[in-house]
Structures are given as structure tokens and as C-alpha cells.
C-alpha positions in Angstrom: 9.3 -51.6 75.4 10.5 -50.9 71.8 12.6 -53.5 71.8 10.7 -56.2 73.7 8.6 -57.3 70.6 11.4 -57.8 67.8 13.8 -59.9 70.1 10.8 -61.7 71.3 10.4 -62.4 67.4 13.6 -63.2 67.0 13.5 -65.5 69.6 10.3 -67.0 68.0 11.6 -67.8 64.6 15.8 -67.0 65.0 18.2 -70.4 65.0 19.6 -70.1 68.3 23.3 -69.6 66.7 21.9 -66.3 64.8 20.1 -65.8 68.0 23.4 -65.2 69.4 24.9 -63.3 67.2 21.5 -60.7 66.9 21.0 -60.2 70.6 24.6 -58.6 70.3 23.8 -56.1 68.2 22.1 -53.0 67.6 18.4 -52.8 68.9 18.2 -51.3 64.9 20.3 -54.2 63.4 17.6 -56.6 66.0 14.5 -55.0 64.4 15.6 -54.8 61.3 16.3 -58.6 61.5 13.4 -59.1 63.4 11.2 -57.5 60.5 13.1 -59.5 57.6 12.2 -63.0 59.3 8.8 -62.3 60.3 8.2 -61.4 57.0 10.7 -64.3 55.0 8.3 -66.9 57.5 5.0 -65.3 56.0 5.9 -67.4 53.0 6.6 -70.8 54.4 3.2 -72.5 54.5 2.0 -74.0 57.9 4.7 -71.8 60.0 3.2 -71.6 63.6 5.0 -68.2 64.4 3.9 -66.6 61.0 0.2 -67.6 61.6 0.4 -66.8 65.2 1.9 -63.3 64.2 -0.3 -62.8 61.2 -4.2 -62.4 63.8 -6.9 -61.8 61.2 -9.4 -59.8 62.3 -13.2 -61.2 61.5 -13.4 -58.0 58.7 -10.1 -59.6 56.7 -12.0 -63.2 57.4 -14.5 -62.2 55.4 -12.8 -60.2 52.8 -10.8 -63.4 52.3 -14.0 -65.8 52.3 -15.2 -63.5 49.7 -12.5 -63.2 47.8 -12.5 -67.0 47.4 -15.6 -67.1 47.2 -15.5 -65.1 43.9 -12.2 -67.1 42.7 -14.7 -70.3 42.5 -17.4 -68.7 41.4 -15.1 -67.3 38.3 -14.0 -71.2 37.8 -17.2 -72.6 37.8 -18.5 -70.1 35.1 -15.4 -71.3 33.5 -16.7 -74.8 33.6 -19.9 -74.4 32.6 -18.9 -71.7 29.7 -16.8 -74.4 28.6 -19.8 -77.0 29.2 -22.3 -74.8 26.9 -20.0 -74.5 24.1 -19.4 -77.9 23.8 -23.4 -78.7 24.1 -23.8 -75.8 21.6 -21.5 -77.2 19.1 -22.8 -80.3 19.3 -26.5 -79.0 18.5 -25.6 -77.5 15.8 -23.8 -80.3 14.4 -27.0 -82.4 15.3 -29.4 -79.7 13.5 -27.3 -79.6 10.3 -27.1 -83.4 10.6 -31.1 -83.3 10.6 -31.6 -80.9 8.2 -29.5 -83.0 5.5 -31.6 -86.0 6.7 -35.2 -84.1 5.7 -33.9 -82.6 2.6 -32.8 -86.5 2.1 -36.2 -88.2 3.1 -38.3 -85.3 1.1 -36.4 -85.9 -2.3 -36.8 -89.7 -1.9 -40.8 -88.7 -1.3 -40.3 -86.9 -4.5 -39.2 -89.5 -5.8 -41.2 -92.2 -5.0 -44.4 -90.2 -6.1 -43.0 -89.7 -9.0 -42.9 -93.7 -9.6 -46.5 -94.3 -8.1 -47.6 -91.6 -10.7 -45.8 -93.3 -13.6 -47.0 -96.8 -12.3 -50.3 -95.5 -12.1 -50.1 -94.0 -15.8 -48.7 -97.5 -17.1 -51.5 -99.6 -15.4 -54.3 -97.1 -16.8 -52.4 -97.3 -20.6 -52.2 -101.5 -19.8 -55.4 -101.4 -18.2 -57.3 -100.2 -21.6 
């Protein structure tokens, strides 16, 4: 009973040459073993026996699809974060850019009615 679900692991995931050497010892040596590779062949992606021993239950299913859900929501606030800073810089560069540009084009109206007043003085003096 106890010991029917480790060696069945072991048989599962064991090389047959440490298969061997396991089944000859200790049922606690066994499940210790039994333990150690179940949970060594949790990290090796795409392992049949580790997904086969690892059953989600729907509740984890969704914990998980939540939980990734949330990863790429984080990423994608990331991205657009990133996205508005750029577009923020560059409208301010744009405004400052602008604002030089109407300080620019309202001197140069200064100036030019300056001149049309001192062309309109000369031609009134010529004019006489």
C-alpha cells in the first residue's frame, strides 16, 4: 500500500540500472529516492511523468491563468508607461519648439510695423 506509489514512481522516472539497485533497498531509502526524483523531474520542462504526477485541479488552473494574466497585464503597462513618456517628451519638446517660433514671428511683426510706420512717416515728410 505504502510502498506501492514511490516504487511505482521510481519505476516511472528511475534508469532501470538505479532501478536495480533502489528496489534493493529500504522501503525508506525507496521513498526517499522516490520523492527526490519526482521532485528533480518537476524541473525538466516537458517531462511526461512530472506533468502526469503534477494533476492541477481547475482552482490552481485559474490561480495560474490569473497569475499570468496579471504578469502581462504588468508588461503591457510597462509598455505603454514607456510609450507615454516618450510621447510626453516629445510634446514638450514640440511646445517649447513652438513657443520660440511665436516669440520669433511676434518680434519680426514688431518689427515690420515698426518699418511700415517709419515708411509711412518718410512718405508723409517727402509727400509735403
Amino acid at each position: 500500500g505504502a510502498l506501492a506509489k514511490p516504487r511505482r514512481l521510481l519505476r516511472a522516472l528511475a534508469p532501470p540500472r538505479l532501478l536495480r539497485v533502489l528496489m534493493q533497498s529500504s522501503s525508506a531509502t525507496a521513498s526517499l529516492c522516490a520523492v527526490a526524483l519526482v521532485a528533480a523531474s518537476c524541473f525538466v520542462p516537458g517531462c511526461l511523468a512530472a506533468q502526469a504526477l503534477a494533476q492541477v485541479t481547475p482552482t490552481q488552473q485559474v490561480i495560474n491563468m490569473l497569475t499570468e494574466l496579471h504578469a502581462k497585464g504588468e508588461k503591457q503597462m510597462y509598455l505603454e508607461e514607456k510609450t507615454y513618456r516618450a510621447y510626453a517628451e516629445w510634446v514638450d519638446d514640440r511646445s517649447k519648439e513652438l513657443a520660440f517660433d511665436i516669440q520669433d514671428g511676434q518680434a519680426k511683426i514688431e518689427e515690420l510695423i515698426a518699418f511700415i510706420d517709419k515708411a509711412d512717416s518718410d512718405a508723409a515728410k517727402l509727400g509735403r
